[in-house]
Every structure is written in structure tokens, then in C-alpha cells.
Backbone as JSON Lines, residues from 0, in Angstrom:
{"i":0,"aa":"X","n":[192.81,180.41,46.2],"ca":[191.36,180.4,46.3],"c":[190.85,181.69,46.92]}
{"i":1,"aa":"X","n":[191.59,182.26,47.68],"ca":[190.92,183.27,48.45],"c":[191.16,184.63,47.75]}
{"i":2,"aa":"X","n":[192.24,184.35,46.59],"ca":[192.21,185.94,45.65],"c":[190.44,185.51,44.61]}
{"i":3,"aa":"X","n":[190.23,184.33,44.64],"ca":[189.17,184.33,43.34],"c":[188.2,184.89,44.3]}
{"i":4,"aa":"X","n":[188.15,184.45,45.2],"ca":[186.89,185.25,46.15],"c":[186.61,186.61,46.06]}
{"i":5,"aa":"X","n":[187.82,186.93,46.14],"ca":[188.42,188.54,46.15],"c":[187.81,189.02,44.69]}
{"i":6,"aa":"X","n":[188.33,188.4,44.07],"ca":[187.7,189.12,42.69],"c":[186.41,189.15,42.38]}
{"i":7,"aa":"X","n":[185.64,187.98,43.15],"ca":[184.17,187.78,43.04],"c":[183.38,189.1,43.48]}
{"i":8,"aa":"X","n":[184.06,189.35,44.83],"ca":[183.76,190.45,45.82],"c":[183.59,191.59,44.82]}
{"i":9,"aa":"X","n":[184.27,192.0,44.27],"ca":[184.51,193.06,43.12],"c":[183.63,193.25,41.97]}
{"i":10,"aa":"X","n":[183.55,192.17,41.41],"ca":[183.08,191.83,40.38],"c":[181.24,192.39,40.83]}
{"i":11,"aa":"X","n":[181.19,191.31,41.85],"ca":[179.42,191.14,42.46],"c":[178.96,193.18,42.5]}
{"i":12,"aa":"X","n":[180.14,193.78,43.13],"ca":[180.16,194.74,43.24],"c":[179.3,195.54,42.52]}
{"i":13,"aa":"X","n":[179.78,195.31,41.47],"ca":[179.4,195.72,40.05],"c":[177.38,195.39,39.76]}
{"i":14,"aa":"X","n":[177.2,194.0,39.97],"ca":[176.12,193.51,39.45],"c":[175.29,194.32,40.84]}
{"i":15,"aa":"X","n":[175.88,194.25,41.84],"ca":[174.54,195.25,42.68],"c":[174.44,196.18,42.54]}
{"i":16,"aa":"X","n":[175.42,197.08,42.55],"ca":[175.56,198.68,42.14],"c":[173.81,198.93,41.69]}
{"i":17,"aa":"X","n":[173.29,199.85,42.32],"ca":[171.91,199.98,41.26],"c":[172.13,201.94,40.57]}
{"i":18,"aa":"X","n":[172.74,201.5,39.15],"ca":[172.76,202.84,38.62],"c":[171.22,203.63,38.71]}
{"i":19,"aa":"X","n":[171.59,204.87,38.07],"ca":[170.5,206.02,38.36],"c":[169.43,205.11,37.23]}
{"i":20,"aa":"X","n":[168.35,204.57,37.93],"ca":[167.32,204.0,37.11],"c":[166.68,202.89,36.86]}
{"i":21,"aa":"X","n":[167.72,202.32,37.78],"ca":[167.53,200.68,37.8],"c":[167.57,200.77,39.53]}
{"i":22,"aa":"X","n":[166.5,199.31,39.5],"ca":[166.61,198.94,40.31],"c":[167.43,197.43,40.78]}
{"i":23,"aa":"X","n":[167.43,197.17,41.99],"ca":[168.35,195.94,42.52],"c":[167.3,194.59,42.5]}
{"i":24,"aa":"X","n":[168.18,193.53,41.7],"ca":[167.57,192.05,41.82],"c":[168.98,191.38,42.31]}
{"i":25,"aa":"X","n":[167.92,190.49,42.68],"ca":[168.93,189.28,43.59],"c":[169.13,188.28,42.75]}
{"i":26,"aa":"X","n":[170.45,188.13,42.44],"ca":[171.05,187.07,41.39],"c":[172.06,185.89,42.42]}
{"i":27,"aa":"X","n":[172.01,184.76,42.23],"ca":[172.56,183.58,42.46],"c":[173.81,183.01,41.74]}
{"i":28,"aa":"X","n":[174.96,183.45,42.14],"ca":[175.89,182.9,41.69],"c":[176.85,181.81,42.23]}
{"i":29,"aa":"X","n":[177.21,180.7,41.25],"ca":[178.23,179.8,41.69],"c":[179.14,179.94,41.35]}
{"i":30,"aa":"X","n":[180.56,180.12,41.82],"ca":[181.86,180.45,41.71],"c":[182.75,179.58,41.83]}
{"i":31,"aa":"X","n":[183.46,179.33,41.2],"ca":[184.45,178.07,41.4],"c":[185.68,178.64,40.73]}
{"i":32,"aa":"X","n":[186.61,179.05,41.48],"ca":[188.06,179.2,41.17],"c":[189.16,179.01,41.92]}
{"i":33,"aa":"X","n":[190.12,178.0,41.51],"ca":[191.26,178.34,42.22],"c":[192.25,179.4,42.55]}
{"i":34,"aa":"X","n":[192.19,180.71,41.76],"ca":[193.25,181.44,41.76],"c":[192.6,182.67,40.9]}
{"i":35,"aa":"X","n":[193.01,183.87,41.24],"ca":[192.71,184.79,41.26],"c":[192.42,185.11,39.33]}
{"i":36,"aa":"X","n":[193.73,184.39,39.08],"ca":[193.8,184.35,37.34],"c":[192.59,183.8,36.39]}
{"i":37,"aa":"X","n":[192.27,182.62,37.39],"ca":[191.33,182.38,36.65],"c":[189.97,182.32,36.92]}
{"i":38,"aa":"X","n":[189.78,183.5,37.92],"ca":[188.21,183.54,38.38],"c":[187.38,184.0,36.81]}
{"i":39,"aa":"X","n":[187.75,185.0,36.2],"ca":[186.92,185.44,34.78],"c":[186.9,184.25,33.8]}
{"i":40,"aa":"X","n":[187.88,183.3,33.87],"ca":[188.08,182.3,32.79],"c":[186.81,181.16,33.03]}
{"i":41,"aa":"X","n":[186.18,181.29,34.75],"ca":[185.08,180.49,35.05],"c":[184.05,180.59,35.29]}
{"i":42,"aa":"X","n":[183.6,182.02,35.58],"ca":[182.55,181.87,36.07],"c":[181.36,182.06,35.42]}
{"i":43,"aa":"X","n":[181.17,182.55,33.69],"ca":[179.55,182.97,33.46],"c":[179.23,181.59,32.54]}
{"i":44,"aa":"X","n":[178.36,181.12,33.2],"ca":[177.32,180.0,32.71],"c":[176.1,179.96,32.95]}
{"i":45,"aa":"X","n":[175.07,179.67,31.95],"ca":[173.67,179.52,32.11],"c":[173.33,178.43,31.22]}
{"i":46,"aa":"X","n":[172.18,178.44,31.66],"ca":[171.4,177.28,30.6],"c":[170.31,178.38,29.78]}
{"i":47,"aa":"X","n":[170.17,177.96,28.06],"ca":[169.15,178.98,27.53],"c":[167.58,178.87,28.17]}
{"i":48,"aa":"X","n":[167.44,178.09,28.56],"ca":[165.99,178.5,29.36],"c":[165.97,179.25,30.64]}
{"i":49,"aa":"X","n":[166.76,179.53,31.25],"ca":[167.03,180.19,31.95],"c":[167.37,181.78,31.73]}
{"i":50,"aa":"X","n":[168.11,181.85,30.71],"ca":[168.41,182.79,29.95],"c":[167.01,183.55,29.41]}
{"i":51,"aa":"X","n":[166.11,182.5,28.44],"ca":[165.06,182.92,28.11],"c":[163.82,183.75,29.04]}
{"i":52,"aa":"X","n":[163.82,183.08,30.16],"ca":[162.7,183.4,30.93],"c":[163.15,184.17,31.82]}
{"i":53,"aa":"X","n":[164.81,185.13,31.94],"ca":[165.22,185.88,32.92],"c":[166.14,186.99,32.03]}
{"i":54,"aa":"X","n":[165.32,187.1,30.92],"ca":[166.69,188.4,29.83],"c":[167.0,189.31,30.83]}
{"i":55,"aa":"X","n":[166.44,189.61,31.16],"ca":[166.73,191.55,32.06],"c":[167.73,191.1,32.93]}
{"i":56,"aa":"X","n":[167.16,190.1,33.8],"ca":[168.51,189.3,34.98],"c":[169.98,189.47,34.53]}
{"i":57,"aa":"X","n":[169.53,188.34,33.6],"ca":[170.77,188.4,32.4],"c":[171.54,189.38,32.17]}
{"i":58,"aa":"X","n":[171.12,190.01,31.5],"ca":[172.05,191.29,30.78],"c":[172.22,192.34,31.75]}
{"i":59,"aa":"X","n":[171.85,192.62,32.97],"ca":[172.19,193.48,34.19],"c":[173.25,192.77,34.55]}
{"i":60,"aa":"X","n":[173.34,191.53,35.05],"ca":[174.7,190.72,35.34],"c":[175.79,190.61,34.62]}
{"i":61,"aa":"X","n":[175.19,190.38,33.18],"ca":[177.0,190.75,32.69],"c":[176.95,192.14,32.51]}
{"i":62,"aa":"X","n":[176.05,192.92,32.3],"ca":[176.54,194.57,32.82],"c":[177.43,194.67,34.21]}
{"i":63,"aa":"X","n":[176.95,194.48,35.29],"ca":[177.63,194.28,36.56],"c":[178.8,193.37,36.25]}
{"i":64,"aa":"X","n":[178.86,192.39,36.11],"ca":[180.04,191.55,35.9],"c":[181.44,192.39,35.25]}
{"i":65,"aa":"X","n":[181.01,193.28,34.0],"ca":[181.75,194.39,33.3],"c":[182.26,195.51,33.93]}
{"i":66,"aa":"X","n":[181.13,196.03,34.65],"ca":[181.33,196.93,35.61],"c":[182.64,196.61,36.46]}
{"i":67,"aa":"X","n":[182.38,195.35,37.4],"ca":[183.25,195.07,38.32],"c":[184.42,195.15,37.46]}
{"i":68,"aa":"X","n":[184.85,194.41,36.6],"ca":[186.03,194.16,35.9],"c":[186.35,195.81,36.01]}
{"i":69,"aa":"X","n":[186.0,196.24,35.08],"ca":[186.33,197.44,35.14],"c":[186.63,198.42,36.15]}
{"i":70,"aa":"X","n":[186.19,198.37,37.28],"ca":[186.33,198.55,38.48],"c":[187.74,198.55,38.6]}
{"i":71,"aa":"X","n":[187.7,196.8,38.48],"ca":[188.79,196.6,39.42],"c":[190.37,197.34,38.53]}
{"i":72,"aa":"X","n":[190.2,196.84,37.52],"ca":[191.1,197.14,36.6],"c":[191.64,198.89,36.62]}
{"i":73,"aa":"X","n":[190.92,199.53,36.71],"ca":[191.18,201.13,36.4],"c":[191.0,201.74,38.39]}
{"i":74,"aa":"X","n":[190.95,201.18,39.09],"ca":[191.46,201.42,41.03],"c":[192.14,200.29,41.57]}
{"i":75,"aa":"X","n":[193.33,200.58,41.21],"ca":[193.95,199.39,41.44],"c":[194.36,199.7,43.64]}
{"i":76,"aa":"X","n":[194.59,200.63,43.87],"ca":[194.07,200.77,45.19],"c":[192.79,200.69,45.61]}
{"i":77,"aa":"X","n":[191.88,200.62,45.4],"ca":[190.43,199.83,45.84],"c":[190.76,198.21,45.54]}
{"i":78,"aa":"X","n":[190.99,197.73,43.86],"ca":[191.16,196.4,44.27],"c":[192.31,195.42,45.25]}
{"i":79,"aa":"X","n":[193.25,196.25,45.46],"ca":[194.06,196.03,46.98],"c":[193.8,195.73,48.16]}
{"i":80,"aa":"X","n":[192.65,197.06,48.14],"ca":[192.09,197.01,49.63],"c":[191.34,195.46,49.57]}
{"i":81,"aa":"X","n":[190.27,195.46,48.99],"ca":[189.39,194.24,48.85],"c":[190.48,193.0,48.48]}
{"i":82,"aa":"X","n":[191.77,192.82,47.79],"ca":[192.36,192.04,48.0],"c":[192.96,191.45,49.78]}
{"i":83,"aa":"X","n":[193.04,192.39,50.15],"ca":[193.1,192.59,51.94],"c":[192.3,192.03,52.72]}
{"i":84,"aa":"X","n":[190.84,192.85,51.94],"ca":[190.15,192.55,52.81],"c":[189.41,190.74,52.65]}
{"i":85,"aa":"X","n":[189.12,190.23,51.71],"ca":[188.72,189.26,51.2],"c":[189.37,188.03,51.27]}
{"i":86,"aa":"X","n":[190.75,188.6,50.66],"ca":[192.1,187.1,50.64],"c":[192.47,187.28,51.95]}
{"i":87,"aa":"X","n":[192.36,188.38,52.56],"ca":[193.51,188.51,54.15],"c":[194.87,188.06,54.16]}
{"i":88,"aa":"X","n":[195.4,189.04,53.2],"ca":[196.47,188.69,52.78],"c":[197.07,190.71,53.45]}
{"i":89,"aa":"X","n":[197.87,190.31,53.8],"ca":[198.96,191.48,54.24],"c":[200.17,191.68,53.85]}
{"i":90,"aa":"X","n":[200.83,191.02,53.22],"ca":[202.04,190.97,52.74],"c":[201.72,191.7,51.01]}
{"i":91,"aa":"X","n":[202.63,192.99,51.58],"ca":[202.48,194.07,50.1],"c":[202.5,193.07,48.77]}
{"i":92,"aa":"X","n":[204.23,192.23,48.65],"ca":[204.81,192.24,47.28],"c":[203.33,190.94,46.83]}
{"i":93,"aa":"X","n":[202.58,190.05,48.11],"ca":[201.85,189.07,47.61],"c":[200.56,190.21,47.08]}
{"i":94,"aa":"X","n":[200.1,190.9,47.75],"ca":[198.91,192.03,47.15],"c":[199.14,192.44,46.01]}
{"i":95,"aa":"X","n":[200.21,192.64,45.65],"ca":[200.55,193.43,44.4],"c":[200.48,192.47,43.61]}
{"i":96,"aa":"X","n":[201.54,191.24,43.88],"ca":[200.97,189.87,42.92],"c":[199.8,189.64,42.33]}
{"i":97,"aa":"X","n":[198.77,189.64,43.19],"ca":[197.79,188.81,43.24],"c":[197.0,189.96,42.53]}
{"i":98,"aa":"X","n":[196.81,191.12,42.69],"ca":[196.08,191.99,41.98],"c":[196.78,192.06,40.34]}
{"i":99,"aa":"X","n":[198.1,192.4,39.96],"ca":[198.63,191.83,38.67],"c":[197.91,191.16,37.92]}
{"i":100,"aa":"X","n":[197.82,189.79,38.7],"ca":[197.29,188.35,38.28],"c":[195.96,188.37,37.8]}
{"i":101,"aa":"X","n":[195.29,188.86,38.54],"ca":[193.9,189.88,38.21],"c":[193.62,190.1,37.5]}
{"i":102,"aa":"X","n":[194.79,191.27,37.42],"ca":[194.3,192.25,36.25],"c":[194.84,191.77,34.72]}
{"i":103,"aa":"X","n":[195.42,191.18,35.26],"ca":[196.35,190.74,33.66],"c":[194.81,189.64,32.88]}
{"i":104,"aa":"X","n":[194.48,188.66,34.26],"ca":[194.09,187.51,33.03],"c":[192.53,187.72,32.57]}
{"i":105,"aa":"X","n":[192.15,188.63,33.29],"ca":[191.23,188.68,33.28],"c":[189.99,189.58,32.19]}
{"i":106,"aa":"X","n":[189.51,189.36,31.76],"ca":[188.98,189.51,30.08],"c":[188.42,190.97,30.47]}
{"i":107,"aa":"X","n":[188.66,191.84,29.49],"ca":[188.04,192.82,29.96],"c":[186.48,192.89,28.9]}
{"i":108,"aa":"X","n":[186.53,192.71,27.85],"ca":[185.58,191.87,27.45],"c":[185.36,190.92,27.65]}
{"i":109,"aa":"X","n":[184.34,190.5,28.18],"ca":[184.32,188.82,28.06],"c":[183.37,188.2,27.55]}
{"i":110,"aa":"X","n":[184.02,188.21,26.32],"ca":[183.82,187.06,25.41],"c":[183.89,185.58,25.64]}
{"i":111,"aa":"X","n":[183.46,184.84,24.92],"ca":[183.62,183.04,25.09],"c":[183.87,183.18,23.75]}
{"i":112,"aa":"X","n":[185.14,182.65,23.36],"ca":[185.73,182.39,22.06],"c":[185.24,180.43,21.68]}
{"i":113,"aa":"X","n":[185.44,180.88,20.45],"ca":[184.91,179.69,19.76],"c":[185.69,178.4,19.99]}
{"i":114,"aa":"X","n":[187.04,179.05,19.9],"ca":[188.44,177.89,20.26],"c":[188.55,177.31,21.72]}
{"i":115,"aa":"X","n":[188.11,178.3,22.29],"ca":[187.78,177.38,23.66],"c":[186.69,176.92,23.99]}
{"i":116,"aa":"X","n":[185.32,176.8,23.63],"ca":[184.49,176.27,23.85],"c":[185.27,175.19,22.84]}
{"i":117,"aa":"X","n":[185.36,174.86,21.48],"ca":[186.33,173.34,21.2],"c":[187.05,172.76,22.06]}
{"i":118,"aa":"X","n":[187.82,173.55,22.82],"ca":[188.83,172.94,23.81],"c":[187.72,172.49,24.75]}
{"i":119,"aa":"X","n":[187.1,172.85,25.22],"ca":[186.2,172.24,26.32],"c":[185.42,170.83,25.8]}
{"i":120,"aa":"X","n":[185.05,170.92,24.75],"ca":[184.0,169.88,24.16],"c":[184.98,169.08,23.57]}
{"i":121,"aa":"X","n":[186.28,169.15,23.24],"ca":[187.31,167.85,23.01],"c":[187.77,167.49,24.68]}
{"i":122,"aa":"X","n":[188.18,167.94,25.9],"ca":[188.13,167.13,26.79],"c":[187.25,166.24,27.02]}
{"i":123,"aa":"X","n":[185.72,167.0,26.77],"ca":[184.57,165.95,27.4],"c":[184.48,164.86,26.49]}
{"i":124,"aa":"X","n":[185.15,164.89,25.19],"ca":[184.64,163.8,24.55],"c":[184.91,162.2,25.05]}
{"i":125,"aa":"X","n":[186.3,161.73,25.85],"ca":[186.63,160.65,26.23],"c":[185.69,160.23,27.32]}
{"i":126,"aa":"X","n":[184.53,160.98,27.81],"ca":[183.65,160.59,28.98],"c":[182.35,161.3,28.57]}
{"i":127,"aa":"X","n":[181.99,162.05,27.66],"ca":[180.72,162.18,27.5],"c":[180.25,162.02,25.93]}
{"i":128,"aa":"X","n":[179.48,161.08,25.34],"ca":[179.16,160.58,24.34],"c":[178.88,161.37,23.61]}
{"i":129,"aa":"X","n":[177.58,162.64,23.74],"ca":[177.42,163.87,23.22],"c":[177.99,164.94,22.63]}
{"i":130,"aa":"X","n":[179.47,164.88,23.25],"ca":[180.57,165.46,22.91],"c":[180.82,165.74,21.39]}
{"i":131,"aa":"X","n":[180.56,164.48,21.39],"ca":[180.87,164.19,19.52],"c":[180.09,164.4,18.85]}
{"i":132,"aa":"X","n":[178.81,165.21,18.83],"ca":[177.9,165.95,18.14],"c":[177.76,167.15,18.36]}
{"i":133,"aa":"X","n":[178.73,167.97,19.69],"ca":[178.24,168.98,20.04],"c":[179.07,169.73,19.21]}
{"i":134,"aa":"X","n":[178.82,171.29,18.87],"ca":[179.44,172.2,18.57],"c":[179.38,173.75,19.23]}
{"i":135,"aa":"X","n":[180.79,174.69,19.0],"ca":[180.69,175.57,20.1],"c":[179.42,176.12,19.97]}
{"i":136,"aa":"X","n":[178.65,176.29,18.88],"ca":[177.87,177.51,18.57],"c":[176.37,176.74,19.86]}
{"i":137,"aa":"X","n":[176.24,175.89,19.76],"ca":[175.23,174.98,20.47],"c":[175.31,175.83,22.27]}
{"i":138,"aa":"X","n":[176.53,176.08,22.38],"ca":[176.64,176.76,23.68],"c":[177.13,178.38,23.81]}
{"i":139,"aa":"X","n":[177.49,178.87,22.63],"ca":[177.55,180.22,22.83],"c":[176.63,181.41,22.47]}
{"i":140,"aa":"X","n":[175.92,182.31,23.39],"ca":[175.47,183.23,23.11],"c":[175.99,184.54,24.18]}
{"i":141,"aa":"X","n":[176.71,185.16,22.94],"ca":[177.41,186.75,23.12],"c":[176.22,187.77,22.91]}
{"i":142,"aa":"X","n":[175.0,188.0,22.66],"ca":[174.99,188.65,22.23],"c":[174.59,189.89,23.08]}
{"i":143,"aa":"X","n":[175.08,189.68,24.8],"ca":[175.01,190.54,25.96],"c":[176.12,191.25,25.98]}
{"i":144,"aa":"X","n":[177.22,190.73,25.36],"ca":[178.25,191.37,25.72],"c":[178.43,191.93,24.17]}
{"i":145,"aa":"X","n":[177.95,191.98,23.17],"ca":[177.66,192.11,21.97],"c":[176.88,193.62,21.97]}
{"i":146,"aa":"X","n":[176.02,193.58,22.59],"ca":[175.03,194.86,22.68],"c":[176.07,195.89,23.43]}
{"i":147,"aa":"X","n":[176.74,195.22,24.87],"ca":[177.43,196.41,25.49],"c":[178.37,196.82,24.58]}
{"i":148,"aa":"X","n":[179.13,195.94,23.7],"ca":[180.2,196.61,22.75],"c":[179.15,197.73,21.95]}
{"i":149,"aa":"X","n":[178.42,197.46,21.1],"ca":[177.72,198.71,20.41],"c":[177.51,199.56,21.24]}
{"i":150,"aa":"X","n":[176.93,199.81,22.24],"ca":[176.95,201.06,23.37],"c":[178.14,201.23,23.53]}
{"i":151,"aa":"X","n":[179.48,201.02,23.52],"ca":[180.32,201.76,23.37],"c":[180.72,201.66,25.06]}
{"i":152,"aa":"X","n":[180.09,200.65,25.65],"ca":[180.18,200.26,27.17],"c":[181.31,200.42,27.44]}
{"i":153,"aa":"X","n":[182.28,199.39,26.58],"ca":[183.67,199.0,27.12],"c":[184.76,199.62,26.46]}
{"i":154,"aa":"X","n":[184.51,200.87,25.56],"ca":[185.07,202.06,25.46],"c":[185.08,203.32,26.09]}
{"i":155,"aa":"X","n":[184.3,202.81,27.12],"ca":[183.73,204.42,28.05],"c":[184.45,203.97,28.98]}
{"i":156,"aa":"X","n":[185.47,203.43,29.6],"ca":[186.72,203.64,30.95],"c":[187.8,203.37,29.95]}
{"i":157,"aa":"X","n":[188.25,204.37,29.88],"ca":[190.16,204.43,29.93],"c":[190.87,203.18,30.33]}
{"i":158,"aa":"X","n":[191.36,202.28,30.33],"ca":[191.8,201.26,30.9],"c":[193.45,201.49,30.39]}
{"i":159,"aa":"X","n":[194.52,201.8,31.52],"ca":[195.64,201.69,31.63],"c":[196.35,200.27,31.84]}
């Protein structure tokens, strides 16, 4: 739990950063991860009205959200330190772990694939009735992380 924090730390990093031109808004995030692996696998959710009545919010956050990733991924001594500092973890070979773990699972696009939004909406079906009418498309909209691919966003860091 305390590497997903860590990665949050990083990540958030990103969404405050105020590049040359922008200014800083205050965004509200809920985080829920057990493990460092799967902090990216959980955390971006909205509802479309929310979405609707906050685009700019929106798309600065998964800009920032990208950012961080990227961050973390291409200084892997910065994401150390903040693994340190965040998990309070001191033991090298676990730092090195835990940043790995990181870096490995963590989407550098992040996308919401179609096959896992199915996987999600076949668990809920044995307890939520709706289930069985829903489809992924009903809950996916890329088209934030869609725009940064055409800018050429997530081709502009080198990623080793």
C-alpha cells in the first residue's frame, strides 16, 4: 500500500506541475491501491457529467497523470527517492523492487481497453442486474488520451 502512495505522489506531481501557460487547479482524487503494480490499473474514473461540465479539469489531469508516469519511468533515481520518501522503505534490493514493479505495470499510455472493461462488467454481473445490458463502450471515453497521442505527447520522452 505504501508503494501505491508513492506512485500517487509522482504521478499528482505531474497534474500540479503548472507548465509555461497554464495555470494550477485543484483536483480531488480517490486512490485505492494495494501495491505499487497496480496503482495505474486503478485509479482514473469519472462520471460523464462530470466530465462534461469540467473538460479543461479533465484533460490537464490525464495530461499530469502522463506527465507523472513519465516522470517516473525515464528518473528512475527521483522515483527512488520518493519511493523512500513516501513508502519509507530503506532497504535498497526492496526500492529497486518496488520501483521495477512500477515501472513495469504501469501503462505508459493509459488506455482503458475494451477487454477489460468486459472483464469488469462480467464480475458485476452475479450482483448487479444492469450488468447484463451494459457494454464497454457505455463507459469508455479515450478521447483525452487520444488527443495526447496525436500531439505526439507520448512520443516526446525517450522511454528506456
Amino acid at each position: 500500500m505504501r508503494s501505491g502512495i508513492m506512485v500517487l505522489a509522482i504521478i499528482i506531481l505531474g497534474a500540479l506541475n503548472p507548465a509555461a501557460g497554464r495555470s494550477q487547479m485543484k483536483v480531488r482524487v480517490a486512490w485505492t491501491s494495494f501495491a505499487s503494480n497496480m496503482s495505474g490499473a486503478w485509479a482514473i474514473g469519472s462520471t460523464r457529467s462530470f466530465i462534461k461540465t469540467n473538460e479543461e479539469m479533465t484533460r490537464r489531469f490525464v495530461r499530469g497523470y502522463s506527465e507523472g508516469v513519465q516522470f517516473l519511468k525515464a528518473n528512475k533515481a527521483a522515483g527512488i527517492r520518493a519511493i523512500q520518501k513516501y513508502a519509507r522503505i530503506k532497504d535498497p534490493e526492496i526500492l529497486e523492487a518496488t520501483y521495477g514493479e512500477a515501472r513495469a505495470y504501469i501503462e505508459t499510455v493509459p488506455y482503458v481497453t475494451r477487454k477489460g472493461m468486459e472483464t469488469i462488467i462480467a464480475e458485476l454481473l452475479p450482483t448487479e442486474p444492469k450488468a447484463k445490458t451494459a457494454k464497454p463502450d457505455d463507459f469508455l471515453d479515450t478521447r483525452f488520451v487520444n488527443q495526447l497521442e496525436k500531439e505526439g505527447f507520448y512520443r516526446s520522452v525517450a522511454l528506456k
